[in-house]
Every structure is written in C-alpha cells, then in structure tokens.
KESE-134276 format. One line per 10 residues: number of its first residue (from 1); their letters; for each residue z, x, y of N, C-alpha, C. Coordinates in Angstrom, 1 decimal. Each point is the difference from the previous one (the first is absolute). Layout:
<sites>
NUM> a> Z,X,Y,Z,X,Y,Z,X,Y ~ ...
</sites>
This chain:
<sites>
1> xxxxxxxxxx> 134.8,-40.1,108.3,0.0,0.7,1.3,-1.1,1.0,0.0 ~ -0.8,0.0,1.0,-0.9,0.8,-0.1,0.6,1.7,1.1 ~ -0.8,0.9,-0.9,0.4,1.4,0.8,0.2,-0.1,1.3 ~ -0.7,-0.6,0.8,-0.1,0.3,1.4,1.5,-0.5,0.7 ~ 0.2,-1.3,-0.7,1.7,-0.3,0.3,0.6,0.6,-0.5 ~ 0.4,1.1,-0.7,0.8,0.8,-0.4,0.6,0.5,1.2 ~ 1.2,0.4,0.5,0.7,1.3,1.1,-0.2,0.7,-0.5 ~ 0.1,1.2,0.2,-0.4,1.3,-0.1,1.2,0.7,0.7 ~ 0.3,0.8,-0.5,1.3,1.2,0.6,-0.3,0.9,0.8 ~ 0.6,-0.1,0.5,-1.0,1.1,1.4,0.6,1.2,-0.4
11> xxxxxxxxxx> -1.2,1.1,-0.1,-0.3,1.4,-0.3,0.9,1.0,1.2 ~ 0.1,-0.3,0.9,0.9,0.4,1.4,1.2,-0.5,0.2 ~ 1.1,0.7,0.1,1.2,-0.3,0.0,0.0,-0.7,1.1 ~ 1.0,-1.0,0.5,0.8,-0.6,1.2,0.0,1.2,1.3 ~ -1.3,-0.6,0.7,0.5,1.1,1.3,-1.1,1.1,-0.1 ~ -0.5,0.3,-1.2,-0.8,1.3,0.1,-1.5,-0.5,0.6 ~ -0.3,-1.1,0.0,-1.2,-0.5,0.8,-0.4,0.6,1.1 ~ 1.4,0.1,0.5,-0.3,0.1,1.8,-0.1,1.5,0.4 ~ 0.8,0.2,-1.1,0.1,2.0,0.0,-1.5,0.7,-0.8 ~ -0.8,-1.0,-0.6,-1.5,0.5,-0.3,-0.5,0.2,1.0
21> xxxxxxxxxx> 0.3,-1.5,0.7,-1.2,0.0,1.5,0.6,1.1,0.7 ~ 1.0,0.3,0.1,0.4,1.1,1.3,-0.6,1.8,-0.4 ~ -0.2,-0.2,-1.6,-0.4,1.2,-0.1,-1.0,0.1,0.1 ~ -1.1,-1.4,-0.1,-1.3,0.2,-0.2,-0.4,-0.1,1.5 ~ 0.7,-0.4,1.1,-0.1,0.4,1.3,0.2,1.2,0.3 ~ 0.8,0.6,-0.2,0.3,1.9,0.1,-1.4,0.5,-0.5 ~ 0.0,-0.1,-1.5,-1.4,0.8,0.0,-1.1,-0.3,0.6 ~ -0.4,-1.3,0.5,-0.7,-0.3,0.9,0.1,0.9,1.3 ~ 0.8,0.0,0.4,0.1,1.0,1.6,-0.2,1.7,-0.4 ~ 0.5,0.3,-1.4,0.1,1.3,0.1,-1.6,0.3,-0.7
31> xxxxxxxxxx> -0.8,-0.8,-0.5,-1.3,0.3,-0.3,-0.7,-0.2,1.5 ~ 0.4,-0.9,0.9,-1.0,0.3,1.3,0.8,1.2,0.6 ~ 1.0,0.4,-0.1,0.3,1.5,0.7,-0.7,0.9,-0.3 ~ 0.0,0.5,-1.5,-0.7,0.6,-0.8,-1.6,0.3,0.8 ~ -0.7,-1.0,0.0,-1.3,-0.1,-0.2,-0.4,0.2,1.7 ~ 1.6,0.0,1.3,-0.3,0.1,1.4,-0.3,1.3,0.1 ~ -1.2,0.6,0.8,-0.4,1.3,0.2,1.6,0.6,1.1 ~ 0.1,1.4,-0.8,1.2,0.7,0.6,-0.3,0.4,1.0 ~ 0.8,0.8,0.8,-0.6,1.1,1.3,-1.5,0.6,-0.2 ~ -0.6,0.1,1.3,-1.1,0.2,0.1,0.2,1.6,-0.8
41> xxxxxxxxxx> -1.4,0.5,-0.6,0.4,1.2,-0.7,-0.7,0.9,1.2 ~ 0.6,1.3,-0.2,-0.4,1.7,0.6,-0.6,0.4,0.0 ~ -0.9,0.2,0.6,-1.8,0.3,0.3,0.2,1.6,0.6 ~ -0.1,0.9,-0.6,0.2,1.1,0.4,-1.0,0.6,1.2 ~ -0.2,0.4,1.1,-1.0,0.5,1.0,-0.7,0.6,-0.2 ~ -0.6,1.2,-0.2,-0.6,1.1,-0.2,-0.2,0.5,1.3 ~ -0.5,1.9,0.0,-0.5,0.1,1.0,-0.8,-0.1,0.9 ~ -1.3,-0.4,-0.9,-1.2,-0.5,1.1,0.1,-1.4,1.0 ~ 1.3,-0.8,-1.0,0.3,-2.0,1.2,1.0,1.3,0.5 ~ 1.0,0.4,0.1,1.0,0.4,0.9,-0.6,0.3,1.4
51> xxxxxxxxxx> -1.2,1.1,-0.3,-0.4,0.5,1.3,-1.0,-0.7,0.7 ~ -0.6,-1.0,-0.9,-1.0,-0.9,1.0,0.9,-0.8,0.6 ~ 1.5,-0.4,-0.6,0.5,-1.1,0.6,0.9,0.3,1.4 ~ 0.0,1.8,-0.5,1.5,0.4,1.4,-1.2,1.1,1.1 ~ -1.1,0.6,-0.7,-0.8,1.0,1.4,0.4,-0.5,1.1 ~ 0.4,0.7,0.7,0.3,-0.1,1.8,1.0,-1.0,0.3 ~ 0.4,0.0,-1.0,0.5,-1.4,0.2,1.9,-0.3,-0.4 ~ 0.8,-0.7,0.7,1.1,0.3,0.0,0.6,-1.3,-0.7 ~ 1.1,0.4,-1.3,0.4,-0.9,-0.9,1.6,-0.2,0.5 ~ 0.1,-1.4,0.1,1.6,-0.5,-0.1,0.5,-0.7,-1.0
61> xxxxxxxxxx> 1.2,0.8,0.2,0.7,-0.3,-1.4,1.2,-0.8,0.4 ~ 0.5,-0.8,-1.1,1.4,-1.1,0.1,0.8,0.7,-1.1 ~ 1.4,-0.3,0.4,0.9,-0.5,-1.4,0.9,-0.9,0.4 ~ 0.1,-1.3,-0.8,1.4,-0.8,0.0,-1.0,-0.8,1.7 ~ -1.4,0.0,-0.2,0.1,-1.0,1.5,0.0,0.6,1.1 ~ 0.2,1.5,0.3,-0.1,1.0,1.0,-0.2,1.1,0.1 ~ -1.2,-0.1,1.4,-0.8,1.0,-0.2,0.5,1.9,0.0 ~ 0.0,0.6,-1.2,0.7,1.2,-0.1,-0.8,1.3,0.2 ~ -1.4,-0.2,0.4,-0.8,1.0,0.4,-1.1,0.0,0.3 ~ -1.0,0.8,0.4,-1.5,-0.4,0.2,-0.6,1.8,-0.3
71> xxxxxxxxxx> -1.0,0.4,-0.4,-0.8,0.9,-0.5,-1.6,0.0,-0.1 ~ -0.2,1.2,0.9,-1.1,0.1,0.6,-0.7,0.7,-0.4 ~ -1.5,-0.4,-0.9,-0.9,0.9,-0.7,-1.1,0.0,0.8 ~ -0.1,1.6,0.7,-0.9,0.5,0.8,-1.4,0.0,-0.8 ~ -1.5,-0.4,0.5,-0.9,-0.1,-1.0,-0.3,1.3,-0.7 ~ -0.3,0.1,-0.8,-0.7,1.0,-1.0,1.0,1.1,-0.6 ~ 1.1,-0.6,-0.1,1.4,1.1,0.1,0.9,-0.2,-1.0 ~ 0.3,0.9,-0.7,1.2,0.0,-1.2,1.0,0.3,1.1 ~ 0.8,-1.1,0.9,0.4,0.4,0.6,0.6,-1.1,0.8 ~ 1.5,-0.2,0.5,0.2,-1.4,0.1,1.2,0.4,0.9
81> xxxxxxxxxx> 0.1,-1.0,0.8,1.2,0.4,0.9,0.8,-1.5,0.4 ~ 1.6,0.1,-0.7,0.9,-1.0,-0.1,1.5,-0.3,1.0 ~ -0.3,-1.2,0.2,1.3,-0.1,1.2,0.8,-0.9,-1.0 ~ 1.5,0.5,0.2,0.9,-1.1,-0.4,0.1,-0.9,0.9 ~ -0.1,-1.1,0.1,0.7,-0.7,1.3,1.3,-0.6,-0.3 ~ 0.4,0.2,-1.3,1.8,-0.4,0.0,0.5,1.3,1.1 ~ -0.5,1.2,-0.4,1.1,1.3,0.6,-1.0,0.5,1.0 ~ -1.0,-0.8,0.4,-1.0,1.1,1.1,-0.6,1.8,-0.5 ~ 0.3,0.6,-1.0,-0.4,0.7,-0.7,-1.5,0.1,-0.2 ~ -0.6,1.3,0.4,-1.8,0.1,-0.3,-0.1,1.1,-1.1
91> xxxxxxxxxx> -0.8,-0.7,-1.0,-0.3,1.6,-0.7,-1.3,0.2,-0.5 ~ -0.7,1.4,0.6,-1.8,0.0,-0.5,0.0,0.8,-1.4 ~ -1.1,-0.1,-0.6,-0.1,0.9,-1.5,-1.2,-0.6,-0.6 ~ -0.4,0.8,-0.7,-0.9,-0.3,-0.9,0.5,-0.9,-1.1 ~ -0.8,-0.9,-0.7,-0.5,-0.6,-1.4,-0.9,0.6,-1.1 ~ 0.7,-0.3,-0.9,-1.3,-0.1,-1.5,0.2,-0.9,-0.3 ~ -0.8,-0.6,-1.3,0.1,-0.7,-1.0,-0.2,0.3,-0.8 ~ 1.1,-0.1,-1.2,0.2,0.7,-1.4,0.5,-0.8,-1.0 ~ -0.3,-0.2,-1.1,-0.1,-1.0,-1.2,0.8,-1.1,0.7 ~ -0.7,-0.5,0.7,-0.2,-2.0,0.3,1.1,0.1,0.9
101> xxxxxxxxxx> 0.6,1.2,1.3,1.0,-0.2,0.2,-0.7,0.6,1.9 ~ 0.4,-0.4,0.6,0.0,1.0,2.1,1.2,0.5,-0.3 ~ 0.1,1.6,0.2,0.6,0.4,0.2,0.0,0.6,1.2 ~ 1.4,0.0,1.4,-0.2,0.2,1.1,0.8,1.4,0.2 ~ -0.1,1.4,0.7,1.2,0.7,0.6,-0.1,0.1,1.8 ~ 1.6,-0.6,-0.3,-0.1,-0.4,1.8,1.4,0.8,0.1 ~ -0.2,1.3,0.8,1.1,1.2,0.0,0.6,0.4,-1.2 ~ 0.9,0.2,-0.4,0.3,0.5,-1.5,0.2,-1.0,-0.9 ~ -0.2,-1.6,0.3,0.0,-0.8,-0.7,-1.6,-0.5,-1.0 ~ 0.4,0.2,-1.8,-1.4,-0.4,-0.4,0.3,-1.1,-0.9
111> xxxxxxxxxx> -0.6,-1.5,0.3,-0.1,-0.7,-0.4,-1.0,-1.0,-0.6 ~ -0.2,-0.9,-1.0,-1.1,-0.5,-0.4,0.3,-1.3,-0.3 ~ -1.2,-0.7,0.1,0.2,-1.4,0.0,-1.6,-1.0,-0.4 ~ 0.6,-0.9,-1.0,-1.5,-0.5,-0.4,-0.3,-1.2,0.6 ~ -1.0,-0.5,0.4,-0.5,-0.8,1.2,-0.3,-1.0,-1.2 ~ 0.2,-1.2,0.1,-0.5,-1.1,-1.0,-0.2,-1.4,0.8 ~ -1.3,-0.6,-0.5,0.1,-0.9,0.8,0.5,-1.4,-1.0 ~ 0.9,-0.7,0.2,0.5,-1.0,-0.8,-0.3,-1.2,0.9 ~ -0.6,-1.0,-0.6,-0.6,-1.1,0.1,-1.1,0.2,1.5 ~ 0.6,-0.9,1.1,-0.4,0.4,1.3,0.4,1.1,0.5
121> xxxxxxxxxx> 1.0,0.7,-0.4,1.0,1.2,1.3,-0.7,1.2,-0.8 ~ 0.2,1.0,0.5,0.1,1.6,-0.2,1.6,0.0,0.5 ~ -0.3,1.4,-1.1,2.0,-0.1,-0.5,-0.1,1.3,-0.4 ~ 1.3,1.3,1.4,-0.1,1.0,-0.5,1.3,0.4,-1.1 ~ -0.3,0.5,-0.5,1.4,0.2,-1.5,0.9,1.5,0.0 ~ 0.9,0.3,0.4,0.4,1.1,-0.1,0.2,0.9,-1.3 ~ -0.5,1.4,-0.1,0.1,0.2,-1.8,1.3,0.6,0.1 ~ 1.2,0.6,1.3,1.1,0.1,-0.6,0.7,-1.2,-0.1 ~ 0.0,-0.6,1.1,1.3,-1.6,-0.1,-0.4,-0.8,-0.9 ~ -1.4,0.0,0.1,-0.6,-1.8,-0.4,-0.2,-0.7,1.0
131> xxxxxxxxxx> 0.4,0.2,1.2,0.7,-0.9,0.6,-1.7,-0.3,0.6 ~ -0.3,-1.1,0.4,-1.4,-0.6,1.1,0.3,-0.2,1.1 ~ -1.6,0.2,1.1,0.2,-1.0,0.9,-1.9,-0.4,-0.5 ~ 0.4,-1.6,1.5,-1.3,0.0,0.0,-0.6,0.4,1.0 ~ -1.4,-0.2,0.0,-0.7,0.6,0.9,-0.2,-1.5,0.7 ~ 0.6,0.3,1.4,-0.5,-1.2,0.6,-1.2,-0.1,0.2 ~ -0.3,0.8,0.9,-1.9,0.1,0.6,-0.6,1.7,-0.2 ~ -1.4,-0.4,0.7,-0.8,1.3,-0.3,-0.6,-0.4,1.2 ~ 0.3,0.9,1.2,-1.0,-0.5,1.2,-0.4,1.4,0.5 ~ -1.4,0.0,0.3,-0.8,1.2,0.8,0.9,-0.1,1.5
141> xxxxxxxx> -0.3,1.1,0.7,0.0,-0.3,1.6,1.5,0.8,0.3 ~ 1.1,-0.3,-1.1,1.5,0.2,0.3,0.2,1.4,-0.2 ~ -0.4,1.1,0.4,0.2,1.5,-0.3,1.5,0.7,0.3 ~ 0.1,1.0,-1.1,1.6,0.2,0.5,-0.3,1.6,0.0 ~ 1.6,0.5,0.8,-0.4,1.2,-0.1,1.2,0.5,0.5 ~ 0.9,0.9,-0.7,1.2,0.7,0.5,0.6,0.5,1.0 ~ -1.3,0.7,0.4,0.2,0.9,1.1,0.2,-1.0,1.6 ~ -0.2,-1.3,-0.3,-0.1,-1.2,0.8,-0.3,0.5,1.9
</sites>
C-alpha cells in the first residue's frame, strides 16, 4: 500500500471545522474594523482662522438639528453680540482668547469654549458641560444687535 492511500486521522475534532471558519471570519471583520478610519479627528481653531472666518460676520449655531443661536462679530472687535433663539435672550460683551480656548462675558455670565473644526463642520465645545453645538453657517450681511 503506498502512503498516499493511507487515511489519515483528522487533526480537528468532529464539528470543529466549521467553528475554525467562523472564527477565522470574526477576525476577518474585526481586522477591517480595526484598520476603518474612526471619527474625523479635532482640528483645534486658533485665533487668527477664528477672526478671518467670523469679522462682521454672524455665526449660527445648532444642537440636536436646531437652530439654538446666532452671534454677531462686529469687524475689528473683541467683541461679539449673541441671541438665543431657543429663549429670545440678547447678550453683548467682549471676548479673548486664552490657551486655545474664546472666552465670552455676556452680563455676569463667563464662559469658554474651544472652536474645532472636525472633518467638514466647525464644532463649538463647551469647557464647563462638554456639551457641543455646531456651527451651522457663517454669513456676512446678518447683523445683530440688542438694543433692536
């Protein structure tokens, strides 16, 4: 009898064939997860794009898909004036910018927030909640003003 007609005992138990392939299909999917690029990453603003991108110019913001404000940066001005449109609320104040953050005081309220642009959007970040919105648009022409 020559070797080749010999049987051979299979090295894999009864059944574990099918449970190789299924694992070798898992790692298959979890090496293309792996290797899928995650969320777009955080492109921090600075303040020379902030002010070329908002001079004179009035920014709307979203959260959740609706629009929760708009803010109005008068040209050449640390200095910005914001409408809620959830609550109709106006408040003027000055801005800085201080280690990579706008900080706004609009009446006794001081707040800061880092502007980042992620993928296509600009995305403002709250530094107490966390919480974001985005920036819908940036359009000249829309001027706001309190005193209405």
């Amino acid at each position: 009898m020559s070797r080749s007609s010999i049987a051979r005992p299979s090295r894999i138990a009864p059944g574990a064939d099918s449970f190789v392939h299924r694992l070798f299909a898992i790692l298959i999917v979890f090496s293309a997860l792996s290797a899928t690029p995650g969320a777009a990453k955080d492109n921090p603003i600075g303040e020379a794009e902030w002010r070329k991108l908002t001079n004179g110019k009035t920014v709307h913001y979203k959260k959740n898909g609706r629009v929760v404000g708009r803010e109005y940066y008068p040209p050449g001005e640390y200095f910005s004036i914001f409408e809620d449109t959830t609550s109709g609320a106006c408040y003027e104040g000055p801005w800085a910018f201080t280690e990579g953050r706008f900080c706004f005081l609009y009446a006794d309220n001081f707040q800061c927030f880092a502007h980042l642009r992620r993928g296509d959007m600009i995305v403002s970040k709250s530094d107490v909640s966390g919480r974001e919105q985005i920036i819908d648009q940036i359009v000249g022409g829309d001027r706001l003003s309190c005193s209405r």
